[in-house]
PAZAPA-4460 file (N, C-alpha, C; in steps of 0.05 Angstrom, whole numbers, plus 32768, in hexadecimal, padded with zeros to 4 digits):
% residues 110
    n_x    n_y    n_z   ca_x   ca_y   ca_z    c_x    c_y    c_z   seq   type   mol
   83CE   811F   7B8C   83D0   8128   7B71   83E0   8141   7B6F     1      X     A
   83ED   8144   7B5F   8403   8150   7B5E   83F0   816A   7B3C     2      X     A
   83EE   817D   7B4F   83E3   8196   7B37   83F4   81A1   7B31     3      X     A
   8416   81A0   7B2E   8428   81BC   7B1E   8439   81AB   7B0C     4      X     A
   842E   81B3   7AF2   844E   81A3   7AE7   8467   81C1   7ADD     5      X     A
   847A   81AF   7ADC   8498   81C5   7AD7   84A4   81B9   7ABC     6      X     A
   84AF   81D6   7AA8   84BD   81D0   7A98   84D1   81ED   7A97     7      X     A
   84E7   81E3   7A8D   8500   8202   7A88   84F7   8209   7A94     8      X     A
   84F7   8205   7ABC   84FC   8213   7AD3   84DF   8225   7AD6     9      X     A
   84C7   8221   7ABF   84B0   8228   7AC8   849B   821A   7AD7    10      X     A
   848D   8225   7AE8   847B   820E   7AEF   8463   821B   7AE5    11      X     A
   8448   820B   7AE5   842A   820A   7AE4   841D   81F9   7AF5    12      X     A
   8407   820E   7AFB   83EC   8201   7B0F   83DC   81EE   7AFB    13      X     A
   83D5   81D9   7AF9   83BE   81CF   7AEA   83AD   81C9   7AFF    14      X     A
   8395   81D4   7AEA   8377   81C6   7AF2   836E   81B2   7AE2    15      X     A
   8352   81B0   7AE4   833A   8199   7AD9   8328   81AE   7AD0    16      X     A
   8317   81B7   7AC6   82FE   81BE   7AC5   82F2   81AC   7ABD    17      X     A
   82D4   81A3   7ACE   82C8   818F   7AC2   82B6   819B   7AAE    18      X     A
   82A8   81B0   7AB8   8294   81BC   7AA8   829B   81B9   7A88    19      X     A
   82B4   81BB   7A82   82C3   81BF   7A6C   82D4   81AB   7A5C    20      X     A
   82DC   819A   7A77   82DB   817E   7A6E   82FC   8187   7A61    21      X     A
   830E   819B   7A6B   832F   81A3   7A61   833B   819E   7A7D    22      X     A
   835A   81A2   7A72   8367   81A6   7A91   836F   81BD   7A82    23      X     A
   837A   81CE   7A96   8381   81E6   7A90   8398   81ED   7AA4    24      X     A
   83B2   8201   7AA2   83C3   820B   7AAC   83CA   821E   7AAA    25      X     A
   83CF   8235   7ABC   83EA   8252   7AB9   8400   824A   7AC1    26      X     A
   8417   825B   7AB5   842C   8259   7AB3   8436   8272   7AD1    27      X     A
   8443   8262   7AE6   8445   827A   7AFF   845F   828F   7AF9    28      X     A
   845F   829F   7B05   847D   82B1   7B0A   8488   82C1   7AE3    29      X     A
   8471   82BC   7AD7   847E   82D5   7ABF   8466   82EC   7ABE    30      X     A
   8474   82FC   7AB2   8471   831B   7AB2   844E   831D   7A9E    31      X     A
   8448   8309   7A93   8435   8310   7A82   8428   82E8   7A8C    32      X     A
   840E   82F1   7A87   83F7   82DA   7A8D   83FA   82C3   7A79    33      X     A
   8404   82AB   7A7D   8409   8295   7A66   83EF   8279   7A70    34      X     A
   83DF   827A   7A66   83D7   8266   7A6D   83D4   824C   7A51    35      X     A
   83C7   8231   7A5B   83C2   821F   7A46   83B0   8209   7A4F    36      X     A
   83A3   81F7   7A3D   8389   81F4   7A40   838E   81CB   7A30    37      X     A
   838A   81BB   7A33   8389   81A7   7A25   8369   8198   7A2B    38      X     A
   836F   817D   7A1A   835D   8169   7A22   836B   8150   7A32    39      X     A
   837C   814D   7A2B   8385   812F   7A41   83A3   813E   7A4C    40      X     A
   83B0   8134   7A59   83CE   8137   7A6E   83E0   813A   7A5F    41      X     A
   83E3   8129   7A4F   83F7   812B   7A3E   83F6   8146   7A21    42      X     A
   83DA   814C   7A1F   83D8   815E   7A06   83E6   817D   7A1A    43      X     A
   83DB   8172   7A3B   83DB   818D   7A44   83FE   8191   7A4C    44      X     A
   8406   8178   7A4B   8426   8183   7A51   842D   8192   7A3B    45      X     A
   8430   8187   7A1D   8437   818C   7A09   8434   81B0   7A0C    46      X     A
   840F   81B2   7A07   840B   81D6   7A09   8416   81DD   7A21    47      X     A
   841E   81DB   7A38   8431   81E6   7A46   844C   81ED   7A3E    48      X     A
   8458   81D9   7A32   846F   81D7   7A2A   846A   81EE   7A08    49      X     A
   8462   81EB   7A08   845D   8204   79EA   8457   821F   79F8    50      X     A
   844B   821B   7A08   8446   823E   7A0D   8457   8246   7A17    51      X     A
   8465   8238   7A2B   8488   8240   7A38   8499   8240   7A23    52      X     A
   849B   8234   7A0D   84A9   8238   79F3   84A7   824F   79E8    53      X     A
   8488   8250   79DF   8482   8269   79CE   8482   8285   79DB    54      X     A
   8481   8288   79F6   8483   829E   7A0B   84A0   82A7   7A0D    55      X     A
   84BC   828F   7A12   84D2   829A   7A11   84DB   82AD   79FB    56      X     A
   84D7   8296   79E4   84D9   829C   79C9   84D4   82C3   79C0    57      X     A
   84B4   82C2   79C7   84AF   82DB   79C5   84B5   82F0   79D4    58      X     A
   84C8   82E4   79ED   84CE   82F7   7A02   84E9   82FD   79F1    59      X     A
   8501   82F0   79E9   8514   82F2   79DE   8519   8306   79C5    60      X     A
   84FE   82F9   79B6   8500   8315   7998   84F6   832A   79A3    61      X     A
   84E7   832D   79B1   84DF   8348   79C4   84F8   835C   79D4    62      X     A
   850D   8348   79DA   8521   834F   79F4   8515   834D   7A07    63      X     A
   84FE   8345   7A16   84F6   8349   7A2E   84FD   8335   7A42    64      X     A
   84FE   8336   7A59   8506   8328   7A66   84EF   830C   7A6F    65      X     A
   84E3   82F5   7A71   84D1   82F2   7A79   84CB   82F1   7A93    66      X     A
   84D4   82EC   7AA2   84D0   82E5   7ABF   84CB   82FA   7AD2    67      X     A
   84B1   82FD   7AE4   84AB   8315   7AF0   84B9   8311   7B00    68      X     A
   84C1   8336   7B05   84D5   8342   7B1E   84BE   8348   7B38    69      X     A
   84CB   8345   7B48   84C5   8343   7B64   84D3   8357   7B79    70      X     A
   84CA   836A   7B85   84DC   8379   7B96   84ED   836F   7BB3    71      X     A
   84E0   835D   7BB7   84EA   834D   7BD0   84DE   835E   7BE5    72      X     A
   84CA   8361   7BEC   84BB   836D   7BFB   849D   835A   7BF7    73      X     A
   8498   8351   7C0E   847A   833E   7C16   846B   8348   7C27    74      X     A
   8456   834D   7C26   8446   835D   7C39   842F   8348   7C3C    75      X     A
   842E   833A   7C51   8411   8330   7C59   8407   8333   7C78    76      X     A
   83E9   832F   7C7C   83E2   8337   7C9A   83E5   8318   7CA3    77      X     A
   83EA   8318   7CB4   83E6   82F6   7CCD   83DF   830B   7CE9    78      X     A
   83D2   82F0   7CF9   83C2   82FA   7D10   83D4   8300   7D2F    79      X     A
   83DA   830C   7D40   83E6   8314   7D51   83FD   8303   7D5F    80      X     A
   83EB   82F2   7D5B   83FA   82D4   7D70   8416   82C8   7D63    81      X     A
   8407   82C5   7D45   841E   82BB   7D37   842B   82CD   7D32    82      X     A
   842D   82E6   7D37   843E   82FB   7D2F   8456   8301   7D48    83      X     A
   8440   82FA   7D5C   8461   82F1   7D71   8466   82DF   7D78    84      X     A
   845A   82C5   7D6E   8473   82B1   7D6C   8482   82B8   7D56    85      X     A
   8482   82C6   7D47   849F   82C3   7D29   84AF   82D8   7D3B    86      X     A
   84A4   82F3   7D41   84B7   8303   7D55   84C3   82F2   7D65    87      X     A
   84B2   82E3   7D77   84CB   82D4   7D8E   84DD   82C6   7D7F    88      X     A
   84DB   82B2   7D6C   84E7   829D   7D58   84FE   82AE   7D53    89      X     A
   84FD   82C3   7D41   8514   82CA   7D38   8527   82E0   7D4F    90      X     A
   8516   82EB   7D69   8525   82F0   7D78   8539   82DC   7D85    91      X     A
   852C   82C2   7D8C   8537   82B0   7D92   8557   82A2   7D7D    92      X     A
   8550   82A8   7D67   8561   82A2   7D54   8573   82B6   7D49    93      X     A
   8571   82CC   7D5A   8584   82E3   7D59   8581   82F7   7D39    94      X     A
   856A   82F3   7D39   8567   82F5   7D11   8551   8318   7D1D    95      X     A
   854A   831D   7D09   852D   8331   7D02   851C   8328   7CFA    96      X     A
   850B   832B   7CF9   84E9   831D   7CF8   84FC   831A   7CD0    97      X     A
   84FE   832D   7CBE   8505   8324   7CA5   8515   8311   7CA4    98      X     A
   8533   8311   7CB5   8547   8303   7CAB   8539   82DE   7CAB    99      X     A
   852A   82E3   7CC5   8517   82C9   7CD1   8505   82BD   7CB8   100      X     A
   84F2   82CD   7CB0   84E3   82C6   7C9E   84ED   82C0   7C82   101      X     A
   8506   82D0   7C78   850B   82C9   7C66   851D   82A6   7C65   102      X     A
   8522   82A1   7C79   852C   8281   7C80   851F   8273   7C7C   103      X     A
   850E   827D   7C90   84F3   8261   7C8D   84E6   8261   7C72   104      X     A
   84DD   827C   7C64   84D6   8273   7C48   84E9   826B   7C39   105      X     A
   8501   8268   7C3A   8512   8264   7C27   8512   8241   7C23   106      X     A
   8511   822E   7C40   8510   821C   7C4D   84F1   8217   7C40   107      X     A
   84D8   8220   7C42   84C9   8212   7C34   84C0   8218   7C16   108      X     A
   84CC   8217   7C10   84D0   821B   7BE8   84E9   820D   7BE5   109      X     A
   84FD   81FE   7BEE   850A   81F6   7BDE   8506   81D9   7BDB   110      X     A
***
């Protein structure tokens, strides 16, 4: 099952709630929290598709830009081992642990 749908280059996580008996979605990668909420798949594409409407829209008469900025800087911990296999990996590949990592993530996101 496939949980993200995409429109105008945005995507969304959907859920289920049962308790609630909606599916519900946020909208990823903009500057301000967009979420939307339906009863069946199709109502929920539509309110997806409206809130990425009504979000640009208002980003536009605003001037703002929508899409959050990112410094290009990632900071996470991993455990010793795997931290020197990526050191060996990208020594081996003549790279820096960044030039290395940024390959491989680049390679799994596209």
């Amino acid at each position: 099952m496939n949980n993200v749908m995409n429109y105008k280059g945005y995507s969304a996580r959907v859920e289920y709630d049962d308790d609630d008996g909606i599916f519900f979605g946020q909208v990823a990668g903009l500057r301000d929290g967009i979420g939307f909420h339906a009863d069946t798949v199709e109502d929920l594409r539509t309110a997806f598709h409206e809130a990425v409407d009504d979000y640009l829209e208002t980003c536009a008469k605003a001037g703002k830009e929508p899409d959050r900025e990112y410094s290009g800087k990632v900071m996470f911990r991993i455990n010793p081992e795997l931290h020197a296999r990526i050191a060996k990996n990208a020594e081996m590949a003549g790279m820096s642990i960044n030039q290395w990592g940024e390959r491989v993530l680049n390679q799994a996101t596209t």
